[in-house]
Short mmCIF file of the C-alpha atoms (twelve columns), coordinates in Angstrom:
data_MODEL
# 
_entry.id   MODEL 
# 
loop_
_atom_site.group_PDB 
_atom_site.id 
_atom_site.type_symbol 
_atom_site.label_atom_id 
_atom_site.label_alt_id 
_atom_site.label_comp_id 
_atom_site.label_asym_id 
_atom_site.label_seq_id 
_atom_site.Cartn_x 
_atom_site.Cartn_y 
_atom_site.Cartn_z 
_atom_site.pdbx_PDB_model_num 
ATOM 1  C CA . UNK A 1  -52.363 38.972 3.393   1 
ATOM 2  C CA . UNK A 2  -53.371 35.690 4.921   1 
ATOM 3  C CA . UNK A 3  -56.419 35.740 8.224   1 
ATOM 4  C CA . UNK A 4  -58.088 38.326 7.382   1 
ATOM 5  C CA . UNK A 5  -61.351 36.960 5.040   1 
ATOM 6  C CA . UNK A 6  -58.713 38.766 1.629   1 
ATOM 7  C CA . UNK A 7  -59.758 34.943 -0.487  1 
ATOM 8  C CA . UNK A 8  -63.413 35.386 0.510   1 
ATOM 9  C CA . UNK A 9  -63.543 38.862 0.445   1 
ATOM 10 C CA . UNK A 10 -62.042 38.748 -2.814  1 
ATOM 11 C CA . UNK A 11 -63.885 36.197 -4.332  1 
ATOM 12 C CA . UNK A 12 -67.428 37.984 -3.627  1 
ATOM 13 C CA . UNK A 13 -65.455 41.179 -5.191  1 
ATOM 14 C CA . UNK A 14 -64.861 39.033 -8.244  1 
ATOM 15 C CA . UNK A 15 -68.101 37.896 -8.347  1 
ATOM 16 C CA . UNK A 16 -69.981 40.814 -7.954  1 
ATOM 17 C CA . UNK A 17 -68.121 41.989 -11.349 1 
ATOM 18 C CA . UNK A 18 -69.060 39.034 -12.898 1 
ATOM 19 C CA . UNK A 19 -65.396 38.063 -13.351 1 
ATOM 20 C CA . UNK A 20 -64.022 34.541 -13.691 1 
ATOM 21 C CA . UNK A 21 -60.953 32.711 -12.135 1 
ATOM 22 C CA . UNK A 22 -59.485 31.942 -8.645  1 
ATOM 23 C CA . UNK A 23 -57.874 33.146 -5.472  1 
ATOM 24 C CA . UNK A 24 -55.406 31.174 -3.360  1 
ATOM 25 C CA . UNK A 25 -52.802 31.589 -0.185  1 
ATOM 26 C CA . UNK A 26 -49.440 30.817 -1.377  1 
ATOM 27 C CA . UNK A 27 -47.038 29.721 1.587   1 
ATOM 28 C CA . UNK A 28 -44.646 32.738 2.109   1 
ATOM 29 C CA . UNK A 29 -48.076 34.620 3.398   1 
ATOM 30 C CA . UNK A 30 -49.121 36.805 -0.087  1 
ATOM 31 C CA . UNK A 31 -52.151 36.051 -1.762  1 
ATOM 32 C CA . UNK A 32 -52.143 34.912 -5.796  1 
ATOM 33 C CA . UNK A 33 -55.172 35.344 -7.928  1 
ATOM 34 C CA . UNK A 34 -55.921 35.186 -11.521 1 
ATOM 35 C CA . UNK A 35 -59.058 37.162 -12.867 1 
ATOM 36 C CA . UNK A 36 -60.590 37.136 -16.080 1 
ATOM 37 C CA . UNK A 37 -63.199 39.286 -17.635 1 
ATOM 38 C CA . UNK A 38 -63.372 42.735 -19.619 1 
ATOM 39 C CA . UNK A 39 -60.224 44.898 -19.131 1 
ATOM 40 C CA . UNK A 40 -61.792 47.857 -17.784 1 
ATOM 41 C CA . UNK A 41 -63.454 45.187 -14.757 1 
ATOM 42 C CA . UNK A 42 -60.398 43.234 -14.062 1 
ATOM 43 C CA . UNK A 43 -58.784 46.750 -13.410 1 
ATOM 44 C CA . UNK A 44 -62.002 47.727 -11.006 1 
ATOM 45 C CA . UNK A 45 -60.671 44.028 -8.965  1 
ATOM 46 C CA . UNK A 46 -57.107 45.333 -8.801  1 
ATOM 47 C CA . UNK A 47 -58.383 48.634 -7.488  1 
ATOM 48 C CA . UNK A 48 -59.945 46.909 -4.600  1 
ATOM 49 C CA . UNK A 49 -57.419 44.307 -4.602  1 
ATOM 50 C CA . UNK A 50 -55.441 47.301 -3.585  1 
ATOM 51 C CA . UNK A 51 -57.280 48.132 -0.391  1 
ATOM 52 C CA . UNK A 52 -58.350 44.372 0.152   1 
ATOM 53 C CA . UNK A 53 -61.271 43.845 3.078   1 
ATOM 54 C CA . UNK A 54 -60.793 46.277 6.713   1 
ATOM 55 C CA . UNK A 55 -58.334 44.176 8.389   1 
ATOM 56 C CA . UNK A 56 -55.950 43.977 5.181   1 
ATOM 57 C CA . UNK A 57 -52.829 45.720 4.788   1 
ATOM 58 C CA . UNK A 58 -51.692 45.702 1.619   1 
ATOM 59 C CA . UNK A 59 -48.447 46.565 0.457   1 
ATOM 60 C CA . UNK A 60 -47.827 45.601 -2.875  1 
ATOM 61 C CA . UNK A 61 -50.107 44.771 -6.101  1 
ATOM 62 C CA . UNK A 62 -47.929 42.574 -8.915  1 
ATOM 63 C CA . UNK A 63 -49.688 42.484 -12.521 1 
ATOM 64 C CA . UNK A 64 -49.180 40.042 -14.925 1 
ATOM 65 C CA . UNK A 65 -51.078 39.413 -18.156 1 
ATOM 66 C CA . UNK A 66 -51.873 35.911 -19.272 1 
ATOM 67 C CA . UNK A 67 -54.128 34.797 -21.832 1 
ATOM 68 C CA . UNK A 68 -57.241 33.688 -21.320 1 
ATOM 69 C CA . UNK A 69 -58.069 30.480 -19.219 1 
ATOM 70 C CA . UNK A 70 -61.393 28.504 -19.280 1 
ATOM 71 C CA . UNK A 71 -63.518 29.148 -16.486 1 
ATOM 72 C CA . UNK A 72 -66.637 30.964 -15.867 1 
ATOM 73 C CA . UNK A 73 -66.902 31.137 -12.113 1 
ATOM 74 C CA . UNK A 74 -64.274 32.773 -9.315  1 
ATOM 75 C CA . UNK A 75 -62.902 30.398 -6.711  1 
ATOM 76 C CA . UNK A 76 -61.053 29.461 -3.959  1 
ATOM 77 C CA . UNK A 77 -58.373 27.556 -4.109  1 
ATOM 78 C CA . UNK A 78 -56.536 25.502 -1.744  1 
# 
């Protein structure tokens, strides 16, 4: 969901839980991030990822796990 603050919102929500990784837009409108941290906080993202900020409406959540990436800070990426 692209105009409505989901990469910044989502990046604070990342950051609050101390999780590492990125956020982007992806051209056909959906948003793509990767997360990294303890299981148990990546799943508290996905929860909100699932709601998103106010103006979001969200209609799908796709999981996919990866191993782990280097990185110890959650950003934006363009």
């Amino acid at each position: 969901m692209q105009g409505v603050a989901y990469r910044a919102s989502t990046r604070h929500q990342a950051r609050t839980l101390g999780l590492s990784g990125w956020v982007r837009n992806l051209p056909d409108g959906s948003v793509e991030l990767e997360a990294q941290g303890p299981p148990e906080v990546v799943e508290a993202l996905l929860t909100w990822c699932r709601r998103g900020p106010s103006l979001a409406q969200v209609t799908s959540v796709d999981v996919t796990d990866l191993p782990p990436a280097d990185g110890d800070d959650f950003d934006i990426r363009h």
